[in-house]
C-alpha positions in Angstrom: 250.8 226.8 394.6 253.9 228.7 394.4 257.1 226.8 395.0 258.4 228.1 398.4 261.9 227.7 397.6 261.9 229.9 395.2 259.8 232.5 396.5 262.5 233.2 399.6 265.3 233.5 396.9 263.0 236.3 394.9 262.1 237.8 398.1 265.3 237.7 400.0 267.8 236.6 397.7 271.1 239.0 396.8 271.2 239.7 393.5 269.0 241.0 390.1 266.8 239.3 387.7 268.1 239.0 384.0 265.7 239.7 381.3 266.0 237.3 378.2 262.7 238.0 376.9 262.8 240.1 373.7 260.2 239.1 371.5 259.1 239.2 367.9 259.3 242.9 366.9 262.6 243.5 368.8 264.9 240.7 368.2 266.6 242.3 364.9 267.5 245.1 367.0 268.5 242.5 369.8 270.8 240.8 367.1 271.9 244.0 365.7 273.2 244.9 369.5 274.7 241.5 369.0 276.7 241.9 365.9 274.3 239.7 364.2 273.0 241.7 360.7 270.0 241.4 359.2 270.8 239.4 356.0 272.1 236.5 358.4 268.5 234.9 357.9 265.6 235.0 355.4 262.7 233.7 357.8 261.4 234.1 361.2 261.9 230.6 361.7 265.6 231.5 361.2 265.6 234.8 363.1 264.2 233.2 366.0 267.4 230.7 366.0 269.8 233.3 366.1 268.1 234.6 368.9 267.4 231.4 370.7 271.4 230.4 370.0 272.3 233.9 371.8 270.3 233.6 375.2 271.4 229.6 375.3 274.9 230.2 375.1 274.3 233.2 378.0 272.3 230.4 380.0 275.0 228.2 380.2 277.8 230.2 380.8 279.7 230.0 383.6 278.9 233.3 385.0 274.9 233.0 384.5 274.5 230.7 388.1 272.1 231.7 390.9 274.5 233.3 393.0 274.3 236.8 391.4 271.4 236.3 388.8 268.3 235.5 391.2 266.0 235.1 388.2 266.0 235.3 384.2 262.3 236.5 382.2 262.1 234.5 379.4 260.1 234.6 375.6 257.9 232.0 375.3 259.8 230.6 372.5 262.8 231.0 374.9 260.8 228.6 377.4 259.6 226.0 374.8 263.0 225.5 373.8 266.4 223.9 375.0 269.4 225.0 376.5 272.7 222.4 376.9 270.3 220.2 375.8 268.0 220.4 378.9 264.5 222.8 378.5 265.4 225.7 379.1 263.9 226.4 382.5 264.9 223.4 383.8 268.7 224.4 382.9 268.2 227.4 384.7 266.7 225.8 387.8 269.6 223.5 387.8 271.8 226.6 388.1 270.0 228.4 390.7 268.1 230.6 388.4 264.4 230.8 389.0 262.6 231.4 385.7 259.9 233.3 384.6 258.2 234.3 381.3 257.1 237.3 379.1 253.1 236.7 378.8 251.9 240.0 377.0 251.4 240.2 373.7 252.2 244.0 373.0 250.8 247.3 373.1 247.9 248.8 372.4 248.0 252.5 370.3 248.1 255.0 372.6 245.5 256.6 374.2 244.9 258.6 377.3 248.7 259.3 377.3 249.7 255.1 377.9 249.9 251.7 376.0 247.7 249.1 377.1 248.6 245.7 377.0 246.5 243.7 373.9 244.0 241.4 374.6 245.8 237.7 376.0 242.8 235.3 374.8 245.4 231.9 374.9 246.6 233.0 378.3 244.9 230.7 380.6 246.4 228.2 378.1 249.6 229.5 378.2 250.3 229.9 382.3 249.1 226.1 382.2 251.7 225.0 380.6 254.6 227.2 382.0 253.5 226.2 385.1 254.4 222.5 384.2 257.3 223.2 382.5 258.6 224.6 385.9 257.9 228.1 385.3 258.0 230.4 388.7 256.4 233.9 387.3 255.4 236.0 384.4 255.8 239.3 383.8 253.6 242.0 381.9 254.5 244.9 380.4 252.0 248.4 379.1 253.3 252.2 378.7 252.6 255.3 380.5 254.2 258.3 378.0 252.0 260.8 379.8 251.6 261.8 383.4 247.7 261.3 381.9 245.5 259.8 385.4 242.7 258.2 383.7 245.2 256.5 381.5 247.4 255.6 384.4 244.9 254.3 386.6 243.6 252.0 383.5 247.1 250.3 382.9 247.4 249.8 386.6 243.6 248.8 386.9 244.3 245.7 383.7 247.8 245.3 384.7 246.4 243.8 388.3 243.5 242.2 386.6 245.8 240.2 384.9 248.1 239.7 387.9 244.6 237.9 389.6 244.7 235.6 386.6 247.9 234.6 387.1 247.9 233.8 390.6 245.1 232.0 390.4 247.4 229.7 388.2 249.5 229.2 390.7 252.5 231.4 389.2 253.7 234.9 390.4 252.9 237.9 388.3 255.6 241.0 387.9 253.3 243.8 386.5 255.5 245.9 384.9 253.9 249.6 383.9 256.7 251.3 382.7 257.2 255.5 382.4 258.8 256.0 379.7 262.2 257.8 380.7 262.0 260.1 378.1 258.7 261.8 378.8 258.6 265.4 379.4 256.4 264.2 382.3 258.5 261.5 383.5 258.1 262.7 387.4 254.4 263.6 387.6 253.8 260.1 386.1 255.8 258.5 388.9 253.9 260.1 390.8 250.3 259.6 390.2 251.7 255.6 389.1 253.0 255.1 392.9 249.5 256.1 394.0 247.5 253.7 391.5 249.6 251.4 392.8 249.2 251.5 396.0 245.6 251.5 395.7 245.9 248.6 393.9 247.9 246.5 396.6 245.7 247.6 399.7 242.7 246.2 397.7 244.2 242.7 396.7 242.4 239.9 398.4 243.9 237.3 400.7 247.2 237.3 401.5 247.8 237.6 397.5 251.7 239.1 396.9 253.3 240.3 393.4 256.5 241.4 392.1 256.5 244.9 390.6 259.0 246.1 387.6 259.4 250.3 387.0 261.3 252.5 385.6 263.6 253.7 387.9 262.3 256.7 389.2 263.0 260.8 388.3 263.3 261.4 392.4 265.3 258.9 394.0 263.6 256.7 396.7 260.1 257.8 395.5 259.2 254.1 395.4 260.1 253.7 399.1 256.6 253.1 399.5 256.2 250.2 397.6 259.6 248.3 398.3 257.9 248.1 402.1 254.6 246.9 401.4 253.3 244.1 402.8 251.4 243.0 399.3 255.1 243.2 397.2 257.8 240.0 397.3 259.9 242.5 395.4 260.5 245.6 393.1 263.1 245.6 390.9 263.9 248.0 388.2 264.0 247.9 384.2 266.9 249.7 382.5 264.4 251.9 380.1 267.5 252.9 377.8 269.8 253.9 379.9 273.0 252.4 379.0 274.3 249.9 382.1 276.7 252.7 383.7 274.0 255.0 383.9 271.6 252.2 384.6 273.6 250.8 387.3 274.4 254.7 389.2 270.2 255.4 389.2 269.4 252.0 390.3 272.2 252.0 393.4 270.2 255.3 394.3 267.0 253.3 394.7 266.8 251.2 398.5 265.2 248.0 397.9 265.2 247.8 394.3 267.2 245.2 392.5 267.9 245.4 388.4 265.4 243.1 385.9 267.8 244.8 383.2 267.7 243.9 379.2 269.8 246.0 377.2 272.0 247.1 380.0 273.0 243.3 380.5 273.9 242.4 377.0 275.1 245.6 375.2 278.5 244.4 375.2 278.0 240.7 374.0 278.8 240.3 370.5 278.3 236.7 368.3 282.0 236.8 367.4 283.8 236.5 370.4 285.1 233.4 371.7 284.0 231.4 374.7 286.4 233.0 376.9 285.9 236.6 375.8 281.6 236.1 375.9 281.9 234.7 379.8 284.3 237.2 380.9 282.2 240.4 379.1 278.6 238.6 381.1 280.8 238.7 384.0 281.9 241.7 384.3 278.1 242.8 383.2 276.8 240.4 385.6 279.1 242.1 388.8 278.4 245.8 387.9 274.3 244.7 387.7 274.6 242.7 390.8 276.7 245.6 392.7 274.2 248.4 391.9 271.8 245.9 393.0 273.0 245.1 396.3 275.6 247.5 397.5 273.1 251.4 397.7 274.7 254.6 397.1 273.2 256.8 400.9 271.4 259.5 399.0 271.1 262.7 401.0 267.2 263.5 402.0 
């Protein structure tokens, strides 16, 4: 059963969801980005520290509360661990935040044009025991390079099929099928990805919801369609390597769709700065996220 509370502060709440979730292969470039080299440890045990250390002290800043950041996606390290000595998703629930986790474990090679996600045989396992650590969500990520639809539709087919495993554990799946930004075939993959989609929703059973998490899109407002169906509590938007200015300008172009950015947030945090310098760089990152979030730019038809 979902928690209620937090599904009307996902569904209606002002503000973006902040995602904390880089996993194994990309935290050296996540410490890199924040000014953490690579000779600062000598085992993964160690690496995953630094890492750990880094989303903590954003977690219990003063600027990370629930009034701008609705949600935060974490790693599942990130979720087994602490935060101001309090488990980490029951720091954020404290501060408003409604937490979620990564669940996929990587990509498939590519074939057909897309990534699929790699087999998840510990997941039942795994949403068991997010679910009693307080855990609201999940979210799953695959590929699409090519505007390819046999490969789309069969991301979208095992990204839902996953999304029914995790509502049936009581938590609330984001499937996230990302274009990549940079394919020559970035619109027509929109495209044929908004239709899989929406095939997808009108066949979901019940009164079964999810949350869905895309690139923003090469034609503003094509997505229209799925911000208003009746099967989605929300669509909000991964930054896909733009930096946050950029991010921020497509995503305030987009009605309904609120940022679930990565990179954009934390590009300017760096290890060496002190308290007051972190908190004021995360606020300032936190306003211009929430702003493109909230406040839409009319686009002309």
């Amino acid at each position: 059963m979902l928690d209620q509370e937090m599904t009307n502060k996902i569904a209606d709440g002002n503000g973006f969801i902040a995602a904390l979730d880089q996993s194994g292969g990309s935290t050296p470039k996540a410490l890199k980005g924040y000014g953490v080299e690579e000779d600062a440890w000598t085992t993964e045990e160690e690496m995953f520290g630094l890492i750990h250390a880094m989303r903590s002290r954003i977690i219990t800043s003063p600027a990370f509360t629930g009034d701008k950041v609705l949600g935060a996606i974490l790693f599942e390290r990130t979720m087994d661990g602490q935060a101001g000595g309090k488990p980490v998703p029951q720091a954020l629930i404290e501060r408003g935040v409604v937490p979620f986790i990564k669940i996929d474990k990587g990509l498939e090679d590519e074939a057909n044009g897309v990534q699929l996600m790699k087999p998840m045989p510990e997941l039942d396992a795994l949403l068991k025991r997010a679910k009693a650590l307080g855990v609201y969500g999940t979210k799953e990520r695959s590929v699409i390079n090519l505007a390819n639809r046999e490969g789309i539709a069969a991301i979208v087919k095992q990204q839902f099929e996953i999304g029914q495993q995790v509502l049936a554990a009581g938590l609330m799946p984001i499937i996230e099928p990302e274009v990549n930004i940079k394919s020559p075939e970035r619109a027509e993959a929109d495209q044929i990805l908004l239709e899989e989609i929406v095939k997808n929703l009108d066949a979901l059973p019940g009164d079964d919801k999810v949350m869905l998490k895309l690139s923003l899109p090469a034609k503003s407002g094509l997505f229209d369609p799925l911000v208003d169906h009746p099967r989605v509590l929300r669509v909000v938007a991964l930054s896909g390597g733009f930096k946050r200015p950029e991010a921020c300008v497509e995503l305030a172009k987009n009605r309904g769709i609120i940022a679930s950015f990565s990179r954009a947030l934390l590009e300017d945090l760096r290890h060496q700065m002190s308290d007051d310098e972190f908190n004021a760089s995360l606020g300032g990152a936190i306003d211009e996220i929430y702003n493109a979030s909230t406040a839409k730019t009319p686009v002309a038809a």
